[in-house]
N, CA and C of each residue as an Amber inpcrd file, in Angstrom:
protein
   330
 -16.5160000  22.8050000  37.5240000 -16.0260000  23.8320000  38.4230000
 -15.0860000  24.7370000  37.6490000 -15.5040000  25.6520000  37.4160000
 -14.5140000  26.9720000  37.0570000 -13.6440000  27.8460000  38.0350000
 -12.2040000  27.9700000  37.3120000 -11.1410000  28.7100000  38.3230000
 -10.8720000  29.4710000  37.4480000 -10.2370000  31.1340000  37.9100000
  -9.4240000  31.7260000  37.6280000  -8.3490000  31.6120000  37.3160000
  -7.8120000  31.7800000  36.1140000  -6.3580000  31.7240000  35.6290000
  -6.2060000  32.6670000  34.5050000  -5.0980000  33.4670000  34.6750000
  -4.6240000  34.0160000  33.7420000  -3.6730000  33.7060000  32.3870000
  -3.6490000  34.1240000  31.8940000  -2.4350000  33.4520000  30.5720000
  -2.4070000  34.7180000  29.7340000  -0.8800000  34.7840000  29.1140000
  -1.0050000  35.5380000  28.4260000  -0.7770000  35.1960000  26.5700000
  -1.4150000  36.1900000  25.5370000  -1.7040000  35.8350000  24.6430000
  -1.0650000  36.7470000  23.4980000  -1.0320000  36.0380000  22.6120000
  -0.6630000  37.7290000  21.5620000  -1.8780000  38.4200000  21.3220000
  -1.4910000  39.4440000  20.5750000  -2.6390000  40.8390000  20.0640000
  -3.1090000  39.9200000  19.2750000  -2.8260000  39.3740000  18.6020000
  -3.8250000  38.9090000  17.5650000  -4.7970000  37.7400000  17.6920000
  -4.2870000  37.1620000  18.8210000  -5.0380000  35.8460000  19.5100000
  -6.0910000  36.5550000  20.4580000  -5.8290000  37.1300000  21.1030000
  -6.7080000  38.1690000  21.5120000  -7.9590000  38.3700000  20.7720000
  -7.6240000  39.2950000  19.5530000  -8.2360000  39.9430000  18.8380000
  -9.2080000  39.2700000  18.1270000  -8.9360000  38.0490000  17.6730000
  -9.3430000  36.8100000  16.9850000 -10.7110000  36.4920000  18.5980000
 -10.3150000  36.0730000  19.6750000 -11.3340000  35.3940000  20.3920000
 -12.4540000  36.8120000  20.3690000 -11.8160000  37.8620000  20.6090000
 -12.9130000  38.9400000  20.7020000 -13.6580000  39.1520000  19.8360000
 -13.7260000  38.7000000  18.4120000 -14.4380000  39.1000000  17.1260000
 -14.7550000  37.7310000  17.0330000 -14.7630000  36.8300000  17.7760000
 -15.3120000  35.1060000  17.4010000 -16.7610000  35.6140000  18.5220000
 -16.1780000  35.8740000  19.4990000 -17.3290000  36.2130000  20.8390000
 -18.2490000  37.4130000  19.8960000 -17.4980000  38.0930000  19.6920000
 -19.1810000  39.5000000  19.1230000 -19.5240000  38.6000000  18.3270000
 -19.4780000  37.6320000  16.8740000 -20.0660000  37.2500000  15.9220000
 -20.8570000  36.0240000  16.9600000 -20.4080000  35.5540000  18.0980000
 -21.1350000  34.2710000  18.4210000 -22.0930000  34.6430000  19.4750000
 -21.7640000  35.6530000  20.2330000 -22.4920000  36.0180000  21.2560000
 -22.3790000  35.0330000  22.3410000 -21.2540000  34.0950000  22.4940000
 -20.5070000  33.0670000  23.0630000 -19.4070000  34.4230000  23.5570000
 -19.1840000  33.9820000  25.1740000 -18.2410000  34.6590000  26.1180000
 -16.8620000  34.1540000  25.3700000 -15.4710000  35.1020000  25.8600000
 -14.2620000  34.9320000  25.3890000 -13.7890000  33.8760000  25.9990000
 -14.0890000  33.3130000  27.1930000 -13.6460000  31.7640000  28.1510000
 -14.0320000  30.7660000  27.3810000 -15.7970000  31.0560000  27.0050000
 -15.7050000  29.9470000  26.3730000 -15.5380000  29.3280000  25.0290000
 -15.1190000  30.7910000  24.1800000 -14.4110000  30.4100000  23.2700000
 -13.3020000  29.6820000  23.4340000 -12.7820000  30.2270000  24.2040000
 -11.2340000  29.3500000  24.6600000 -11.5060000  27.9380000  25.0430000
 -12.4250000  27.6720000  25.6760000 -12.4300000  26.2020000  26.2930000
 -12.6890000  25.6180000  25.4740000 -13.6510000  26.1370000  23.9760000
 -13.9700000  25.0130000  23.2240000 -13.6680000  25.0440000  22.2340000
 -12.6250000  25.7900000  21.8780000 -11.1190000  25.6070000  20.7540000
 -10.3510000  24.6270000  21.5710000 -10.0240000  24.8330000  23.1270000
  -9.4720000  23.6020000  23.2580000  -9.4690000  22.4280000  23.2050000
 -11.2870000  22.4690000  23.5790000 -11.5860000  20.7740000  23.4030000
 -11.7220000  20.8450000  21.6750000 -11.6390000  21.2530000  21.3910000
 -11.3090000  21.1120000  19.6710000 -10.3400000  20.6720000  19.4370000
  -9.4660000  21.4060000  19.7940000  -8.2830000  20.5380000  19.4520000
  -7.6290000  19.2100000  20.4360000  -8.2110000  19.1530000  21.0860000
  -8.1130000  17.9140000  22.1620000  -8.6460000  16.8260000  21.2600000
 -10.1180000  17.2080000  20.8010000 -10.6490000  16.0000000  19.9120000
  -9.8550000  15.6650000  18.7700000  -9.7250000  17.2010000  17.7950000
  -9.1240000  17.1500000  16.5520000  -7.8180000  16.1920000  17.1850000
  -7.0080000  16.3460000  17.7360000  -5.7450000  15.4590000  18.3520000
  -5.9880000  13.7410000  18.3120000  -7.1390000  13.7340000  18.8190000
  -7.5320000  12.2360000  19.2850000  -7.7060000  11.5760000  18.1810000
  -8.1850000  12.5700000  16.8220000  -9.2280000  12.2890000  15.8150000
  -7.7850000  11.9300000  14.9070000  -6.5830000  12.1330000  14.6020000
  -5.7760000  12.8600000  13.9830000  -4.8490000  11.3960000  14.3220000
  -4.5800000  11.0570000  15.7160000  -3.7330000   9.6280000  16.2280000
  -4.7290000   8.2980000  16.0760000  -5.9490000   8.5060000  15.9070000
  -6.6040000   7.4880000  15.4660000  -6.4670000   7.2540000  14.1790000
  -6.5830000   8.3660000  13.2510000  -6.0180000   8.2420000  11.9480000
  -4.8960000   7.1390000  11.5950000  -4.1430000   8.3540000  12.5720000
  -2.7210000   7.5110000  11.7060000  -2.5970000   6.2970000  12.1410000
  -3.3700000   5.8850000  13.4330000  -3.1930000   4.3940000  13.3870000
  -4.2890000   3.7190000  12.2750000  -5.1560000   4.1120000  11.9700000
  -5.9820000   3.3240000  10.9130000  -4.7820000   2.9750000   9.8940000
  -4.4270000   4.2550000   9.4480000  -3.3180000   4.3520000   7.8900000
  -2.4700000   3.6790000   8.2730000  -2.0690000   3.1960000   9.3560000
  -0.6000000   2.6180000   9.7650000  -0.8370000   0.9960000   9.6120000
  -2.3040000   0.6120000   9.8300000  -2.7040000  -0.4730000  10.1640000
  -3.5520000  -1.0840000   8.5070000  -3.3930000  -0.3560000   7.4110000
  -3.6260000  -0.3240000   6.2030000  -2.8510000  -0.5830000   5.2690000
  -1.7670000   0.3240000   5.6220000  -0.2680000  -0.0470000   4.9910000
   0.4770000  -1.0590000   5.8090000  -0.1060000  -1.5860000   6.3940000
   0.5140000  -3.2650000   6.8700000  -0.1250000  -4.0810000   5.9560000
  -1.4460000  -3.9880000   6.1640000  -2.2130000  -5.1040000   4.8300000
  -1.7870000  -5.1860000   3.7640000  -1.7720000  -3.5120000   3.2680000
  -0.8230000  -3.0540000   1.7490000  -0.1750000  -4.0070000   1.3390000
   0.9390000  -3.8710000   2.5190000   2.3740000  -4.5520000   2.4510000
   2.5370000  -5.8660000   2.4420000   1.3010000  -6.5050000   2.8510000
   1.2720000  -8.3680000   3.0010000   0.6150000  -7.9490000   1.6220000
  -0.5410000  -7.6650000   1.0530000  -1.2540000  -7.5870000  -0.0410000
  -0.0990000  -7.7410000  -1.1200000   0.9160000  -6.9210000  -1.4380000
   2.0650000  -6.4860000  -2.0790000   2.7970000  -7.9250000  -1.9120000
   3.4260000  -8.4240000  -0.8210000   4.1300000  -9.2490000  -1.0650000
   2.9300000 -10.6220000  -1.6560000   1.9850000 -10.8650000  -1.2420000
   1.3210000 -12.2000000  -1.7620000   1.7560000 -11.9850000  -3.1230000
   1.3350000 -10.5260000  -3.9690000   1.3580000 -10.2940000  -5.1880000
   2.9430000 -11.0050000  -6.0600000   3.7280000 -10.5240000  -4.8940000
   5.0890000 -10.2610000  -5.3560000   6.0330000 -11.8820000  -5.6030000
   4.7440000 -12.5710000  -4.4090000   5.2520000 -14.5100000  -4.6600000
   4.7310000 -14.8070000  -5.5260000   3.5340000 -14.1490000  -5.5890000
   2.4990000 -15.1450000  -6.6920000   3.3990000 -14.8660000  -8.3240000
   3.7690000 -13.3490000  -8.7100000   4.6400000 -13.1920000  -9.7090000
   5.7140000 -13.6810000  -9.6150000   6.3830000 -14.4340000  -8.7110000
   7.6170000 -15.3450000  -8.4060000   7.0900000 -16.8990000  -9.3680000
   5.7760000 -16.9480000  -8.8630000   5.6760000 -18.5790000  -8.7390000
   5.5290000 -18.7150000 -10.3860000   4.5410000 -17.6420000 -11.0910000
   3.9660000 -17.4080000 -12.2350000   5.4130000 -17.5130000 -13.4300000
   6.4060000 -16.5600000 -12.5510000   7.6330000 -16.5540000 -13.3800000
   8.6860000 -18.3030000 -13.3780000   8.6680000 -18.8660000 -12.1880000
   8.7590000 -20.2810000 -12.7520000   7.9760000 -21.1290000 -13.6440000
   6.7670000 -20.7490000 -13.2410000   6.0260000 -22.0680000 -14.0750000
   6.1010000 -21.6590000 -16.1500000   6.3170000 -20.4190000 -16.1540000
   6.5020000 -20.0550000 -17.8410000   8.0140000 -20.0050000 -17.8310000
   8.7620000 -20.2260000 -16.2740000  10.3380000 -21.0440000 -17.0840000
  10.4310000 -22.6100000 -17.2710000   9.7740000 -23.2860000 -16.6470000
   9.6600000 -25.0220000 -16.5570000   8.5350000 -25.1210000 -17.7210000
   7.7540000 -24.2540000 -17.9170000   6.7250000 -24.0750000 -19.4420000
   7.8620000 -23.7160000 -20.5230000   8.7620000 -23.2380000 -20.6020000
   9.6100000 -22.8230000 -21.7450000  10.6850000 -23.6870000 -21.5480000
  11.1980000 -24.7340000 -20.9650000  11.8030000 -25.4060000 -20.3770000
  11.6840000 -26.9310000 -21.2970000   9.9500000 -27.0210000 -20.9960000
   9.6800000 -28.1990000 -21.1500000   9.3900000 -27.9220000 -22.7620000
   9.0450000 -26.7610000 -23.3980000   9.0930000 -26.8370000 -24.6510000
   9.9120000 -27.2090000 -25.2970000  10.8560000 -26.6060000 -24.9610000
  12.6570000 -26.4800000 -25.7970000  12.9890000 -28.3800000 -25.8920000
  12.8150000 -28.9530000 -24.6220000  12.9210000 -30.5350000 -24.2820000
  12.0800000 -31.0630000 -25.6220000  11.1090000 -30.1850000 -25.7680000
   9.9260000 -31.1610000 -26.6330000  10.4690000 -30.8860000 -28.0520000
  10.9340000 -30.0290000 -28.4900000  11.7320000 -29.3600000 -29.2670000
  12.5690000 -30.7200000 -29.7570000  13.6360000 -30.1170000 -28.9210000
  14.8160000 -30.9520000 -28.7280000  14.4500000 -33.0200000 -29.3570000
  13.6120000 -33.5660000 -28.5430000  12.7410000 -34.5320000 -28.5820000
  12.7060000 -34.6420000 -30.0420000  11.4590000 -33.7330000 -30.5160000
  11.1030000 -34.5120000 -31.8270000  12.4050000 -33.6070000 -32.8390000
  13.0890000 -33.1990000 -32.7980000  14.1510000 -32.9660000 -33.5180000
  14.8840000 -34.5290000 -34.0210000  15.2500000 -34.9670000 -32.6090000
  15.9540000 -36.3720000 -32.4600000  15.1330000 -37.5180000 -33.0270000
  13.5240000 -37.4000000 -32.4840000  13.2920000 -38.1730000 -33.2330000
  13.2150000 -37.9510000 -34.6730000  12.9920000 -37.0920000 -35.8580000
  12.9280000 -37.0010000 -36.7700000  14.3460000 -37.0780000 -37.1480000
  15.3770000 -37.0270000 -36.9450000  16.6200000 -37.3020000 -37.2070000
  16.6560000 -38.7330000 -37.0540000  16.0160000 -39.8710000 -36.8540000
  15.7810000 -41.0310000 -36.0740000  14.9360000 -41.5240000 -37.6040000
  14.2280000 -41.2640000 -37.8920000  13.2590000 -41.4880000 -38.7190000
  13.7590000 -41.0350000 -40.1160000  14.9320000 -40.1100000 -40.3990000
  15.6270000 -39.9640000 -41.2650000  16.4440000 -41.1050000 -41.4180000
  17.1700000 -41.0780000 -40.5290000  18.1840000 -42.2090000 -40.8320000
  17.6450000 -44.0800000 -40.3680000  16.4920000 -44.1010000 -40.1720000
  15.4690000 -45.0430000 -40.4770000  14.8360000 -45.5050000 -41.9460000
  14.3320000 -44.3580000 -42.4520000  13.3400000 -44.1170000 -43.9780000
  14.8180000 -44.3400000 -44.9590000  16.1400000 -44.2060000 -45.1250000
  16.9560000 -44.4170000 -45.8710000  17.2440000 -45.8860000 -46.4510000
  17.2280000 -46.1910000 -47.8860000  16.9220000 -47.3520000 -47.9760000
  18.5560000 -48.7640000 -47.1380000  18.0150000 -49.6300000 -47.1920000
  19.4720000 -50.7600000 -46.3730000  20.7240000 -50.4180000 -47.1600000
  20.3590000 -50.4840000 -48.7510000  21.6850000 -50.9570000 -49.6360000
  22.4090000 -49.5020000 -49.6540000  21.8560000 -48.2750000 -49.1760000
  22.5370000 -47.3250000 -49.0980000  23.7670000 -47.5760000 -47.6210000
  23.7950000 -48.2320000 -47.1900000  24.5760000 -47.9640000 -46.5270000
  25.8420000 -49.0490000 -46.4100000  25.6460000 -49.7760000 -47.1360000
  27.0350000 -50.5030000 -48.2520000  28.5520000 -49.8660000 -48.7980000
């Protein structure tokens, strides 16, 4: 059902539907009605978006942190890996200090 209503517009909005209508051979109303539903859709099209992107950069953000434990966990295990070297280190240091003062003959220590 179509009603009468007026509105007013600038010259150039004007001017714009009147040269859309001669090139389309589409009336000036219904240029208007279906720029609006244009942008009615474009609108719809535009908040669906940003909920996709909104609902992407949540994953991101869990994606990011798994990353961010897993480089947590990675960074202990090459400190308890450098940890347990230094121990092993340490270890056969003692023992070869052990084995020094083992291999020395008895009467040396007279």
């Amino acid at each position: 059902m179509k009603k009468v209503k007026s509105y007013r517009l600038l010259k150039e909005t004007i001017k714009i539907i009147e040269e859309i209508s001669q090139k389309t051979g589409k009336s000036q109303s219904r240029i208007i009605d279906e720029a609006i539903k244009f942008l009615i859709n474009n609108e719809n099209k535009t908040n669906n978006e940003i909920e996709l992107y909104k609902k992407e950069n949540e994953q991101l953000k869990m994606i990011i942190k798994v990353f961010q434990e897993r480089e947590k966990a990675l960074e202990k295990v090459e400190e308890s890996y450098e940890r347990l070297i230094k121990e092993k280190d340490e270890r056969i240091k003692e023992l070869q200090e052990r084995l020094k003062e083992r291999s020395k003959p008895f009467w040396k220590f007279w």
